[in-house]
Jmol script that loads the backbone (N, CA, C; Angstrom):
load data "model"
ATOM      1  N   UNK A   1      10.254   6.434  14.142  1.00  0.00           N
ATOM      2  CA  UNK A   1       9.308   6.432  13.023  1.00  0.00           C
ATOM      3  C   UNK A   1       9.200   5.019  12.456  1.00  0.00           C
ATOM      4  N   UNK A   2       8.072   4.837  11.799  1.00  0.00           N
ATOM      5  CA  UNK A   2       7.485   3.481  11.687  1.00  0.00           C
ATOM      6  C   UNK A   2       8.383   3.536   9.905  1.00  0.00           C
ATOM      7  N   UNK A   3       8.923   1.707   9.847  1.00  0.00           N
ATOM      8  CA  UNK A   3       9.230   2.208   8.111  1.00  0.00           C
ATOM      9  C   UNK A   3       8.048   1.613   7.344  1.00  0.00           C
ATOM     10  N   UNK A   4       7.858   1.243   6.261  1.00  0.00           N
ATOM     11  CA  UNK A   4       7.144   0.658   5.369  1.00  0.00           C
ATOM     12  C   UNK A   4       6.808  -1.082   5.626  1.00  0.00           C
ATOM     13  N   UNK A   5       8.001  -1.529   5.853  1.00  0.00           N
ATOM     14  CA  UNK A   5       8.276  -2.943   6.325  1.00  0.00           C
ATOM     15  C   UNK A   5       7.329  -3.679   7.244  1.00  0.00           C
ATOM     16  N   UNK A   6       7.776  -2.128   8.913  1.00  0.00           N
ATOM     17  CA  UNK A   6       7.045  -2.659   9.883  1.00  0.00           C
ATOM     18  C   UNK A   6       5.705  -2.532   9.826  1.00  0.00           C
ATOM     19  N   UNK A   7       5.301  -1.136   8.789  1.00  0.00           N
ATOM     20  CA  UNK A   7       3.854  -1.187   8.684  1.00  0.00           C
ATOM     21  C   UNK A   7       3.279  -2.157   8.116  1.00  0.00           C
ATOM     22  N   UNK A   8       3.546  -2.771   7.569  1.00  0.00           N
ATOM     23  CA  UNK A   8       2.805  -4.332   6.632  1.00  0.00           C
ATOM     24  C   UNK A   8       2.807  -5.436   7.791  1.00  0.00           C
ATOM     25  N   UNK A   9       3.300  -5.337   8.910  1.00  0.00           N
ATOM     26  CA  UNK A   9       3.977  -6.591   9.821  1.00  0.00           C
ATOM     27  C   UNK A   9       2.768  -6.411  10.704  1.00  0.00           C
ATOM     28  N   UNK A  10       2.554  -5.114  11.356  1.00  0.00           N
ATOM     29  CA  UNK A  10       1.757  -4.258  11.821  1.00  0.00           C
ATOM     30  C   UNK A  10      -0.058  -4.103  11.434  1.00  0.00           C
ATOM     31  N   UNK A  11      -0.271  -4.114  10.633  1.00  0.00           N
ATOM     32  CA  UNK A  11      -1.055  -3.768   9.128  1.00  0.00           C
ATOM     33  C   UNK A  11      -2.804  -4.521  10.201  1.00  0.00           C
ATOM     34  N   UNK A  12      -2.297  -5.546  10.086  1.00  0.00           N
ATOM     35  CA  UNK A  12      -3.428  -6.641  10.537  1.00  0.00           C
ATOM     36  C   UNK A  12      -4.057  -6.177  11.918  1.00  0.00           C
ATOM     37  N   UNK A  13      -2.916  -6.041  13.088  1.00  0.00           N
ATOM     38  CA  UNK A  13      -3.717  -5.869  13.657  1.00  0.00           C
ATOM     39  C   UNK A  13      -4.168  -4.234  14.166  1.00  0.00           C
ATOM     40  N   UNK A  14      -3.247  -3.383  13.492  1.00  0.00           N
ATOM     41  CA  UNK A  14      -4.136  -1.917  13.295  1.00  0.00           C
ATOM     42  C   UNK A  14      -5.316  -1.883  12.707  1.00  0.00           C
ATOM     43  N   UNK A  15      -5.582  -2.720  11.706  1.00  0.00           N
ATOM     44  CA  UNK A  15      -7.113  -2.945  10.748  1.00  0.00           C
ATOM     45  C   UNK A  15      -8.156  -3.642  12.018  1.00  0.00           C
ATOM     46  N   UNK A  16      -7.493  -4.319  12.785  1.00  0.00           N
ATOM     47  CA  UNK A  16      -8.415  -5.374  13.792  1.00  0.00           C
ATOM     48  C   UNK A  16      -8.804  -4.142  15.219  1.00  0.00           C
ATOM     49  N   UNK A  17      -7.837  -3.030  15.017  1.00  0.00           N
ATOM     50  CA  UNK A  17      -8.130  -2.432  16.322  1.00  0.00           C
ATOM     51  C   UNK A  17      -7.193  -3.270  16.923  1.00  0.00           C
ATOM     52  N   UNK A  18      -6.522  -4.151  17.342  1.00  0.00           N
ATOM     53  CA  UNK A  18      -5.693  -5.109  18.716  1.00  0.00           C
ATOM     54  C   UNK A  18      -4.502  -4.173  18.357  1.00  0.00           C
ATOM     55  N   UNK A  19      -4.158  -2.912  18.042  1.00  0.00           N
ATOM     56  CA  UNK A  19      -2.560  -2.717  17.766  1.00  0.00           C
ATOM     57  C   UNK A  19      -2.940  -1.612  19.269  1.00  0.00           C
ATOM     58  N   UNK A  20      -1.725  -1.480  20.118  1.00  0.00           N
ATOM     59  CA  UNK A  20      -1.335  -0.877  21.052  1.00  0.00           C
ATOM     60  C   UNK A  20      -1.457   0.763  20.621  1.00  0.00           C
ATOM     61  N   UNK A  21      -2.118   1.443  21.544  1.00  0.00           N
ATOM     62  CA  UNK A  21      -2.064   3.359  21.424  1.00  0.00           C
ATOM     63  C   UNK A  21      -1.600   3.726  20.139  1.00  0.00           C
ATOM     64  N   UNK A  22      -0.144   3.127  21.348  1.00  0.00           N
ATOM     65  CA  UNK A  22       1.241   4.264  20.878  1.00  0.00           C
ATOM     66  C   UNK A  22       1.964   3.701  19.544  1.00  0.00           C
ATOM     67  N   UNK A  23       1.506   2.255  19.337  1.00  0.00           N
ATOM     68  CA  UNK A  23       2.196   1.960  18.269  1.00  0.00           C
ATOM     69  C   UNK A  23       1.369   2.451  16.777  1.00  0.00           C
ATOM     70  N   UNK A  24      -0.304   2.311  17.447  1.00  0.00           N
ATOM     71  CA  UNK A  24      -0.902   2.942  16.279  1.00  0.00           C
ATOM     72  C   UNK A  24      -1.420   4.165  15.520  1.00  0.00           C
ATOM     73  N   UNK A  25      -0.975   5.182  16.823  1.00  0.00           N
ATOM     74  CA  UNK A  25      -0.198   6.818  16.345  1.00  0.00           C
ATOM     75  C   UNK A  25       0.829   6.836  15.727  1.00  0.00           C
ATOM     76  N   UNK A  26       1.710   6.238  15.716  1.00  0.00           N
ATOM     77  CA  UNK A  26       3.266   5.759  14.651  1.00  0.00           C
ATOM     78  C   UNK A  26       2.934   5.705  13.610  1.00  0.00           C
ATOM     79  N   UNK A  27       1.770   4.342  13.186  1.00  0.00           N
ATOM     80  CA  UNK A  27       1.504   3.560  12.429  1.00  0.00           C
ATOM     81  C   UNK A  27       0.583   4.777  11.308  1.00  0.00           C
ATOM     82  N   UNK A  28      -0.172   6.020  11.667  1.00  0.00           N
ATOM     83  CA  UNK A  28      -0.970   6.329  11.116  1.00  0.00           C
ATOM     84  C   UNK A  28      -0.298   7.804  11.264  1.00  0.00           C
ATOM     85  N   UNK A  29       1.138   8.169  11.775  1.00  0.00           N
ATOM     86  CA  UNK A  29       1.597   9.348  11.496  1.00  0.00           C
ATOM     87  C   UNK A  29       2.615   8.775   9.929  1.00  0.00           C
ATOM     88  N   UNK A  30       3.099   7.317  10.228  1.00  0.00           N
ATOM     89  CA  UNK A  30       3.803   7.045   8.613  1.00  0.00           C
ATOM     90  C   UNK A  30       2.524   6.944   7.587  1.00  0.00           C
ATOM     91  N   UNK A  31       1.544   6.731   7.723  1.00  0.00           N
ATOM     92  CA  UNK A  31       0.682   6.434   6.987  1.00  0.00           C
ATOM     93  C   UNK A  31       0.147   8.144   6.065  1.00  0.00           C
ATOM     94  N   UNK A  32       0.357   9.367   7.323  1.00  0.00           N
ATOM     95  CA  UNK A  32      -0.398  10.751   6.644  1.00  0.00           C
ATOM     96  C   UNK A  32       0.845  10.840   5.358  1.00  0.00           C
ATOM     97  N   UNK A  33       2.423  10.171   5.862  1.00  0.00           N
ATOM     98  CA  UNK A  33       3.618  10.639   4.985  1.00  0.00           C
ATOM     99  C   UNK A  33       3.711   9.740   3.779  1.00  0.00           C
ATOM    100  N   UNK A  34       2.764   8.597   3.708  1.00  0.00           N
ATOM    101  CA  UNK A  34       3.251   7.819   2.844  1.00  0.00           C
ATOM    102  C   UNK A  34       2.382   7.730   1.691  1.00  0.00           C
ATOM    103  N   UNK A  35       2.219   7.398   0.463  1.00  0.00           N
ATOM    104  CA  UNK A  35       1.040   7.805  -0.394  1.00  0.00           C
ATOM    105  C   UNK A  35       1.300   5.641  -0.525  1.00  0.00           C
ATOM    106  N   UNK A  36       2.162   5.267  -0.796  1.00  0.00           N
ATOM    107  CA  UNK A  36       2.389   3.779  -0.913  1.00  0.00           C
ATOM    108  C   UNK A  36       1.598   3.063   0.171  1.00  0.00           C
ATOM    109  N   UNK A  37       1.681   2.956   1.614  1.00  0.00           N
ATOM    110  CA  UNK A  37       1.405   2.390   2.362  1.00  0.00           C
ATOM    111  C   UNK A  37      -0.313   3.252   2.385  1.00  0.00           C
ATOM    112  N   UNK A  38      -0.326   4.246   2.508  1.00  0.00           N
ATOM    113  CA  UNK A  38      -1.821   4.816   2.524  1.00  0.00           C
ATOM    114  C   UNK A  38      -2.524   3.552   1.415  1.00  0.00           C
ATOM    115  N   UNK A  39      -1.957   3.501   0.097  1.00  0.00           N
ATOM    116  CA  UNK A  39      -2.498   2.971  -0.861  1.00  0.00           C
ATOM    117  C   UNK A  39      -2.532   1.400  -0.313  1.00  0.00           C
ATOM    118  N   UNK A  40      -1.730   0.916   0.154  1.00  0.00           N
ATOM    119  CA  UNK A  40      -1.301  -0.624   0.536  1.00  0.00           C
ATOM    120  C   UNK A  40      -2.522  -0.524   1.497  1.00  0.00           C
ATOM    121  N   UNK A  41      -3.015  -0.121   2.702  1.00  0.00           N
ATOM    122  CA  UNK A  41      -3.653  -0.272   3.417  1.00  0.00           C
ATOM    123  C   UNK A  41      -5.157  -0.009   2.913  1.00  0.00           C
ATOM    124  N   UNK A  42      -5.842   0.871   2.489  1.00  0.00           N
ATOM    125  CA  UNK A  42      -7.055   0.785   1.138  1.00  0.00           C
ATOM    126  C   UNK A  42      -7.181  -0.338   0.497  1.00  0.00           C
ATOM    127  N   UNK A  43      -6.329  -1.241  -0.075  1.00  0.00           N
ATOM    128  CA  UNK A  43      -6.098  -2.389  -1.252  1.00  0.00           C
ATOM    129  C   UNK A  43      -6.376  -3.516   0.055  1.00  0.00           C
ATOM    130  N   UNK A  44      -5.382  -3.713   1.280  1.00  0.00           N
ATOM    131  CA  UNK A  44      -5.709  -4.271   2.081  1.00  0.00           C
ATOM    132  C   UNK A  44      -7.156  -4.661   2.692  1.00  0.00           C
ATOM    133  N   UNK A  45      -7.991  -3.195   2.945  1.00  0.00           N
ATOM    134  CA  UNK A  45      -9.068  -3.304   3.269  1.00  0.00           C
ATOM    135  C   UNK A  45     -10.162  -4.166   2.460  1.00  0.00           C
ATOM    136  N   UNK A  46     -10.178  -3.040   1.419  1.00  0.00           N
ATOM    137  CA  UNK A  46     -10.987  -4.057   0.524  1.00  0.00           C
ATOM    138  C   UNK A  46     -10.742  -5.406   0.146  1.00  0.00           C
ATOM    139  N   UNK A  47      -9.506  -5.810  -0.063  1.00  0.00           N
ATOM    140  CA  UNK A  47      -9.503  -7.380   0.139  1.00  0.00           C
ATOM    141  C   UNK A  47     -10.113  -8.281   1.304  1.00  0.00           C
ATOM    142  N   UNK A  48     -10.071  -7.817   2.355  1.00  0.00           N
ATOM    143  CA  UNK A  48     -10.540  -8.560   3.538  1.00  0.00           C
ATOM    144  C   UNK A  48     -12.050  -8.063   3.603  1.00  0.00           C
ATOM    145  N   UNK A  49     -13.015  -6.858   3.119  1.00  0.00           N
ATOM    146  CA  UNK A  49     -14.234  -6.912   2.423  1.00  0.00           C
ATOM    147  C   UNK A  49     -14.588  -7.971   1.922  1.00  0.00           C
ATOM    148  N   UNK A  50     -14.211  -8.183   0.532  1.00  0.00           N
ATOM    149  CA  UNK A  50     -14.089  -9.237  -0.717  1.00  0.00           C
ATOM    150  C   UNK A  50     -14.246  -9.989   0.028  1.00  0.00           C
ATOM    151  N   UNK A  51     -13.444 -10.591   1.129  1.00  0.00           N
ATOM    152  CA  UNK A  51     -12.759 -12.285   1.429  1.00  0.00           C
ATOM    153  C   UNK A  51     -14.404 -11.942   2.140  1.00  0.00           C
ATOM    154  N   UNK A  52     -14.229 -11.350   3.122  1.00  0.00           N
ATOM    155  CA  UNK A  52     -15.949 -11.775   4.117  1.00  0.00           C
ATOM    156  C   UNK A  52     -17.065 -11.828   3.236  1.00  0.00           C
ATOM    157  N   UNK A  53     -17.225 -11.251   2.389  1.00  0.00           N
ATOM    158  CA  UNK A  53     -18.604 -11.266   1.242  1.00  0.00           C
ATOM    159  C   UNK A  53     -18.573 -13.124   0.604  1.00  0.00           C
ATOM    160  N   UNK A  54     -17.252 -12.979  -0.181  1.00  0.00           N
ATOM    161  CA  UNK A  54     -17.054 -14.733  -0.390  1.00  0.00           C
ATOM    162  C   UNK A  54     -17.079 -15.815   0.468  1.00  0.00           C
ATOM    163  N   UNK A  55     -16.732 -15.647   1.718  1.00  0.00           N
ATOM    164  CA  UNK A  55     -17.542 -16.534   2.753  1.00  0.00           C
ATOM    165  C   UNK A  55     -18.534 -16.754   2.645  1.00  0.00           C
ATOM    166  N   UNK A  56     -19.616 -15.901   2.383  1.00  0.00           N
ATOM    167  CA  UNK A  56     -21.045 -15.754   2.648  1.00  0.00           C
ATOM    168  C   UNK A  56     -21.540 -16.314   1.400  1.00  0.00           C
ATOM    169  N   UNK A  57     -21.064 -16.865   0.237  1.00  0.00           N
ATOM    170  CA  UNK A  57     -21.243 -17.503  -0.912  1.00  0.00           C
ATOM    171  C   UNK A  57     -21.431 -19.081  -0.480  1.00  0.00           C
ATOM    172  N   UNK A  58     -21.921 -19.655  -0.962  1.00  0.00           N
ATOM    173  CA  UNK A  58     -21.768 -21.091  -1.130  1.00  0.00           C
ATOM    174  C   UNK A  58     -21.557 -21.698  -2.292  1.00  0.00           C
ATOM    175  N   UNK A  59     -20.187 -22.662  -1.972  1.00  0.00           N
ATOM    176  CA  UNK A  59     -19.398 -22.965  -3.011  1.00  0.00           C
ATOM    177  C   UNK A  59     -19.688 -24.377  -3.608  1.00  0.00           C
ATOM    178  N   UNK A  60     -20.138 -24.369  -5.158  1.00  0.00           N
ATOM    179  CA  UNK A  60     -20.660 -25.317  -5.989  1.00  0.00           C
ATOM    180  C   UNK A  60     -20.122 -26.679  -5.567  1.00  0.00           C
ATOM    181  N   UNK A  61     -20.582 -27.383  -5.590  1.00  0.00           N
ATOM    182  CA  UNK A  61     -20.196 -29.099  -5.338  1.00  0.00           C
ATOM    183  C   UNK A  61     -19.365 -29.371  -5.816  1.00  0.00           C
ATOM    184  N   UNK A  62     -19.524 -29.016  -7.307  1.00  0.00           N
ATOM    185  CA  UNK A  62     -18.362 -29.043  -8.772  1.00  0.00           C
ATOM    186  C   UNK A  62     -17.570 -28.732  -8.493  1.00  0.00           C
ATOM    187  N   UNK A  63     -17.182 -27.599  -8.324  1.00  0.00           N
ATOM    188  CA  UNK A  63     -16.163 -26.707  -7.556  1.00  0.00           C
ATOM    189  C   UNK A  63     -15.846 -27.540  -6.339  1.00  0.00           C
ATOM    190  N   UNK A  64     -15.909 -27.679  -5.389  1.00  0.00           N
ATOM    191  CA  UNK A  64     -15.493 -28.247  -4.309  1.00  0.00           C
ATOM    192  C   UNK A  64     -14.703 -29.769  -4.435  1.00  0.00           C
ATOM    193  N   UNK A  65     -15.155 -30.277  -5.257  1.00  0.00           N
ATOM    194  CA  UNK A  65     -14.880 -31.473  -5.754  1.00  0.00           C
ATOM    195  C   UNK A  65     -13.238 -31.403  -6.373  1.00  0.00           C
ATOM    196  N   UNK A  66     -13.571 -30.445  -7.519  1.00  0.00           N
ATOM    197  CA  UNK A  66     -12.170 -30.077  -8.397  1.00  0.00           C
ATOM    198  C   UNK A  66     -11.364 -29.761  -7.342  1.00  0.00           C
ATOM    199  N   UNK A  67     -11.502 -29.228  -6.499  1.00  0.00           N
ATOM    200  CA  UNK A  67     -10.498 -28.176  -5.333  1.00  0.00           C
ATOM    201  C   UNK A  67      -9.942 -29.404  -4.722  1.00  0.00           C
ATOM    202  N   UNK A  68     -10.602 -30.006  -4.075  1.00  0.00           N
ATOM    203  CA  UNK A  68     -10.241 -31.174  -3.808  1.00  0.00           C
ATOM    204  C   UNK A  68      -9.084 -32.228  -3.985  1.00  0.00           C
ATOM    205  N   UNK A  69      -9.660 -32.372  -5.471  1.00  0.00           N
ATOM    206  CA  UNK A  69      -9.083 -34.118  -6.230  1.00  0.00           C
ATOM    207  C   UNK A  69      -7.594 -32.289  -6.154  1.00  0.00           C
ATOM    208  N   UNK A  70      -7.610 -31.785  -6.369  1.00  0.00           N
ATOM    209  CA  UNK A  70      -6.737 -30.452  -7.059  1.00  0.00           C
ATOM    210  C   UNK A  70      -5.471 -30.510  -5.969  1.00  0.00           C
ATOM    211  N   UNK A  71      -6.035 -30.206  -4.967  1.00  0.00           N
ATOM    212  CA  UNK A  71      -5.003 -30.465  -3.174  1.00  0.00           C
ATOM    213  C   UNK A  71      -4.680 -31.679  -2.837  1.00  0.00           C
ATOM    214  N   UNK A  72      -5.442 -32.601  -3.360  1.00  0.00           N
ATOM    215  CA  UNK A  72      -4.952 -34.270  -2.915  1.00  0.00           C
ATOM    216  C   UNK A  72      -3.648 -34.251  -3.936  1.00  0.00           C
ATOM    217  N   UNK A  73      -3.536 -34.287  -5.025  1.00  0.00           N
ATOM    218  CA  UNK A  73      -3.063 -34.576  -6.273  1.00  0.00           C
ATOM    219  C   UNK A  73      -1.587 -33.739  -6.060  1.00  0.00           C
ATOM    220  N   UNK A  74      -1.916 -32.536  -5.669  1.00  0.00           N
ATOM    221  CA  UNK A  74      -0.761 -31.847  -5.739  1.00  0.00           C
ATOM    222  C   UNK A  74       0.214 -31.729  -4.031  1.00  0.00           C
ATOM    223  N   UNK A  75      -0.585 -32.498  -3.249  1.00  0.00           N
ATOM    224  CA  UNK A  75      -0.179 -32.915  -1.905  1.00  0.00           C
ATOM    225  C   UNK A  75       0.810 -34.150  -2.136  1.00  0.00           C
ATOM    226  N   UNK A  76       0.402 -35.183  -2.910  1.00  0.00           N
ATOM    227  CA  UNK A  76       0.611 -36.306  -2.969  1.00  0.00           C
ATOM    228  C   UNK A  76       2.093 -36.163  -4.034  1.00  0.00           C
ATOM    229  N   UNK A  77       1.773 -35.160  -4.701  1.00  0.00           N
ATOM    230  CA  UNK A  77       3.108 -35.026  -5.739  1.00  0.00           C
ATOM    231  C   UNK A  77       3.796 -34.479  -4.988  1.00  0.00           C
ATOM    232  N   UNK A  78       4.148 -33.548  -3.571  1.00  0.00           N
ATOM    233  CA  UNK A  78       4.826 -32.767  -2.943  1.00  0.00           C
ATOM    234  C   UNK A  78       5.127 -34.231  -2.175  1.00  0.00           C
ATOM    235  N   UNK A  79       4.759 -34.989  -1.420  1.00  0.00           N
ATOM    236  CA  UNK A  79       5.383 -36.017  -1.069  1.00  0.00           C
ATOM    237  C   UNK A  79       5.793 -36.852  -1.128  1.00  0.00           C
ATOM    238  N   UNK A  80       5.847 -37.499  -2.977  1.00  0.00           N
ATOM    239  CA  UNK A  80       6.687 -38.136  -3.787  1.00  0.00           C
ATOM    240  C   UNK A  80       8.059 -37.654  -4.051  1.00  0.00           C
ATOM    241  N   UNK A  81       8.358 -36.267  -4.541  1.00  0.00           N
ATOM    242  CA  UNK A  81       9.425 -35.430  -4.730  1.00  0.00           C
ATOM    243  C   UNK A  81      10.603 -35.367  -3.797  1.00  0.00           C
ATOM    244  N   UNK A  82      11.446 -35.731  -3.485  1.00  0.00           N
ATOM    245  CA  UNK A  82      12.661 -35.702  -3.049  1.00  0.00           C
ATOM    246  C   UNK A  82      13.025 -34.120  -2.418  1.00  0.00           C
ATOM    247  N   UNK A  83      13.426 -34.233  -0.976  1.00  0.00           N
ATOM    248  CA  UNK A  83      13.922 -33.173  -0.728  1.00  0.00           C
ATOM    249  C   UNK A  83      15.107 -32.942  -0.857  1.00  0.00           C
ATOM    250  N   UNK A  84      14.966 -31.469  -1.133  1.00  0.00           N
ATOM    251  CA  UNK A  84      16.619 -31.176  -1.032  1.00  0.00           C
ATOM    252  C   UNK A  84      17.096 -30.251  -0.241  1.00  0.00           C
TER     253      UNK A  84
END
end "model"
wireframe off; spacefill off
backbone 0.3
color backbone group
């Protein structure tokens, strides 16, 4: 039996269709028992909805700009900082 763990590990490519038969009869006999992972996988979906719809947006200059100077800035402070 599939636990909770492996179903999240799993998750992606049962949603993609690429998960094997037999692993994704497992995957969707823990899923009739589980009300958590049923729920995790719903929440899943619609997020990766969301994400493809926001692709299809085009993102303000302004915005792109801030994001930017935002990842340089905080790149540049991650490679000042001392590892430990």
């Amino acid at each position: 039996m599939i636990t909770c763990r492996e179903m999240v590990d799993l998750l992606s490519d049962y949603v993609d269709g690429h998960l094997e038969p037999t692993l994704a009869r497992q995957l969707e006999a823990h899923l009739r028992g589980c009300t958590e992972c049923t729920a995790f996988l719903r929440t899943f979906k619609e997020t990766l909805a969301l994400a493809k719809e926001a692709a299809c947006e085009e993102m303000p200059e302004e915005l792109k700009v801030r994001l930017r100077d935002f990842l340089r800035n905080n790149l540049q402070r991650g490679r000042s900082s001392p590892t430990t």
